[in-house]
N, C-alpha and C positions, 0 to 999 in steps of 0.2 A: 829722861826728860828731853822734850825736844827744843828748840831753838825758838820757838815759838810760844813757849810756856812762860820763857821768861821778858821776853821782847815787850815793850809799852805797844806795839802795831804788829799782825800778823805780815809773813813775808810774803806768802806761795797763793798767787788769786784762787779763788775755786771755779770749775766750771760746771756749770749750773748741770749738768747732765750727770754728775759725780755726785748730786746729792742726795737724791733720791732715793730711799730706803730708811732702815731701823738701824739709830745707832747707841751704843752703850756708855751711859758715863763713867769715864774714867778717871777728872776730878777736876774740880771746883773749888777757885781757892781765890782769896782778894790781893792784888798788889797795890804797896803805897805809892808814893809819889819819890819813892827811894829804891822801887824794884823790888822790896823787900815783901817775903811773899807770907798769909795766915791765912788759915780758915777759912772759907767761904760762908753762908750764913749756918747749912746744914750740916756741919761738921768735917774732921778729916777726911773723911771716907762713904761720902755722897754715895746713893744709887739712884740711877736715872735711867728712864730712856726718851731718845729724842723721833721723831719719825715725820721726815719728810717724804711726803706722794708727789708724781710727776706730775700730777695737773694745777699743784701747787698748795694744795692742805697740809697742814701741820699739826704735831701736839708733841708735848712734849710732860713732862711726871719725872720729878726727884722727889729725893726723899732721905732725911737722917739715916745716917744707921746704927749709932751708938746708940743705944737706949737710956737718952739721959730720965730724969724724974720730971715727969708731968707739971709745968709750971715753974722748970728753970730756965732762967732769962736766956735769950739767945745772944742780946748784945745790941740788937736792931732792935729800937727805938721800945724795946718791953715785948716785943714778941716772940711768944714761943713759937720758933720754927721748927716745925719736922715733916711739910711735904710743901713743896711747891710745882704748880701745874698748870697750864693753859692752852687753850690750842684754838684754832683760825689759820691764817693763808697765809704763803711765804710768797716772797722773790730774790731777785738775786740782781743788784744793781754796782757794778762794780766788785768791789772787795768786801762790801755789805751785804746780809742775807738781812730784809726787814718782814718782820714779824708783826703783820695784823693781831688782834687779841682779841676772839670773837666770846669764849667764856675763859673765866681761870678761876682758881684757888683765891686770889686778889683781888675782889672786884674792882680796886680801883685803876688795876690796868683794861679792863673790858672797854675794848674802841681806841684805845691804844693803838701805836707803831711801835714797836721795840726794833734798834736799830744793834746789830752785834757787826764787828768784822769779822772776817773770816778766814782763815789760809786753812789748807789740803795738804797734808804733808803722808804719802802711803796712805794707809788706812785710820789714818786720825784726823777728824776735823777740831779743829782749835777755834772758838767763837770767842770773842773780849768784848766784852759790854763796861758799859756805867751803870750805876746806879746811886742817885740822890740819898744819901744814908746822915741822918740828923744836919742837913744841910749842907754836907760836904759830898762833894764827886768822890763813890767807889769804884776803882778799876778790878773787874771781873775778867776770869780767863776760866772757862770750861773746857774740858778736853774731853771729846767724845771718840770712840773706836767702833769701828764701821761692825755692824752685827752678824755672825753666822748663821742661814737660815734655821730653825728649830728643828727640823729635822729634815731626813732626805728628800730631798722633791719625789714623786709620785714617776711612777713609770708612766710612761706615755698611752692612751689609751686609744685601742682600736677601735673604729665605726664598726658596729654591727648589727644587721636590721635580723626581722624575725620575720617568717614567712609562713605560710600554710603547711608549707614540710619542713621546718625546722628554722636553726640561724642559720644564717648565710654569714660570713668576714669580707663583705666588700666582690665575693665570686661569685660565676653562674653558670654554668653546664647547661650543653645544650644535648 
């Protein structure tokens, strides 16, 4: 657990050039007003991925992973939770990344700003949000770890044209 996980404010600003890419949930959980840490809405052991582009797109997809029974209460306000998802444009304004909300799972965030803070610590980004839960402020901490690409990048690929007598690789004999 990092220093961050348990902190009410992340410590380490991010820079915005760091964000860029697919990163992997690696958990999700609510703190009270006592540091005391439970649950998040989609259980202990969320999967997610989040994916910020450099021109500033976003999306992001969690999802339960316990296979609880169809139609048990999640806790939030009679909803059964077991995916949450949205995506639209980021930035990065101080120690905030704010999230426009162009569609989601939620319609009621759609045209939304979703405001999270943010610290970098190695290859974990740490976001802490609120969220309005039966009228009370819930403090949210996600911990995301930066993605391995899926498999090995492609070898580099030569130019090569095709001529009346064959390929050519870029040469010409005279």
């Amino acid at each position: 657990m990092t220093r961050a996980d348990t902190a009410s404010r992340p410590a380490t600003p991010v820079p915005v050039g760091r964000l860029a890419g697919v990163w992997h949930l690696v958990s999700y959980f609510d703190l009270d007003d006592d540091g005391r840490r439970s649950p998040g809405p989609l259980g202990a052991a969320p999967a997610g991925v989040l994916v910020y582009t450099a021109d500033g797109h976003m999306s992001v997809s969690m999802m339960r992973t316990d296979r609880r029974p169809a139609g048990t209460p999640s806790g939030v306000a009679g909803r059964d939770e077991t995916f949450m998802g949205y995506a639209g444009s980021w930035r990065l304004m101080g120690d905030e990344i704010r999230h426009t909300v162009l569609v989601s799972a939620h319609p009621h965030l759609v045209g939304s700003e979703l405001v999270r803070e943010a610290a970098l610590e190695g290859d974990l980004l740490v976001l802490h949000g609120t969220s309005l839960i039966s009228g009370r402020a819930q403090r949210r901490v996600l911990t995301w770890r930066r993605a391995a690409p899926p498999h090995p990048p492609a070898p580099p690929v030569r130019a090569t044209t095709t001529g009346a007598t064959g390929t050519s690789e870029g040469s010409r004999s005279t």
